[in-house]
C-alpha positions, 0 to 999 in steps of 0.5 A: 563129489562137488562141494556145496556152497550155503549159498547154493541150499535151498534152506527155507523151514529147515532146521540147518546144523552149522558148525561154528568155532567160537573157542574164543580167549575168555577170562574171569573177572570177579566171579563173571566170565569176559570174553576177551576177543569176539572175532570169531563170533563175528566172523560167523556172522555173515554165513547165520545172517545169511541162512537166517534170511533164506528162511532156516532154524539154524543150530549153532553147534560149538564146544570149548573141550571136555577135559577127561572126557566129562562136562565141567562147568568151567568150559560152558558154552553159556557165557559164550552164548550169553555175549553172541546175544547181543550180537545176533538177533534174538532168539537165541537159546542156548541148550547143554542137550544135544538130543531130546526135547531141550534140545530140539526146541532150540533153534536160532 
């Protein structure tokens, strides 16, 4: 099967899941999260620039790890999400569901 470019979707009223690595270096600094290098958010942002103007609602999918197989708040995607506002036009939301209602109404 060939593969398909972004480029090549037709995309416009569809909600489009896009896988993103935004596993960047984080640090804490007095008790608030600071991100340290955000290349690979920025790196990301031709291809959500891109499908945002053919017309989709994207979903941004990302995680950090889930040690022992259990959600820990010290790798929340939130701070992440949080520094990518100001680096992607609104709206964003951010959502810890991946199924159901709150996680349906997010959509970039």
């Amino acid at each position: 099967m060939e593969k398909l470019s972004v480029r090549e979707l037709e995309v416009k009223g569809r909600r489009v899941l896009v896988r993103v690595d935004f596993n960047v270096p984080i640090e804490e600094v007095d008790g608030n999260i600071r991100i340290m290098d955000h290349t690979r958010i920025r790196e990301s942002l031709p291809t959500i620039q891109f499908l945002r103007a053919k017309g989709a609602k994207l979903v941004l999918l990302a995680h950090l790890g889930r040690p022992k197989g259990k959600p820990n708040p010290k790798y929340s995607l939130r701070p992440i999400a949080n520094h990518s506002t100001k680096m992607i036009p609104p709206p964003v939301d951010f959502s810890t569901e991946v199924i159901g209602q709150r996680a349906s109404a997010c959509a970039v």
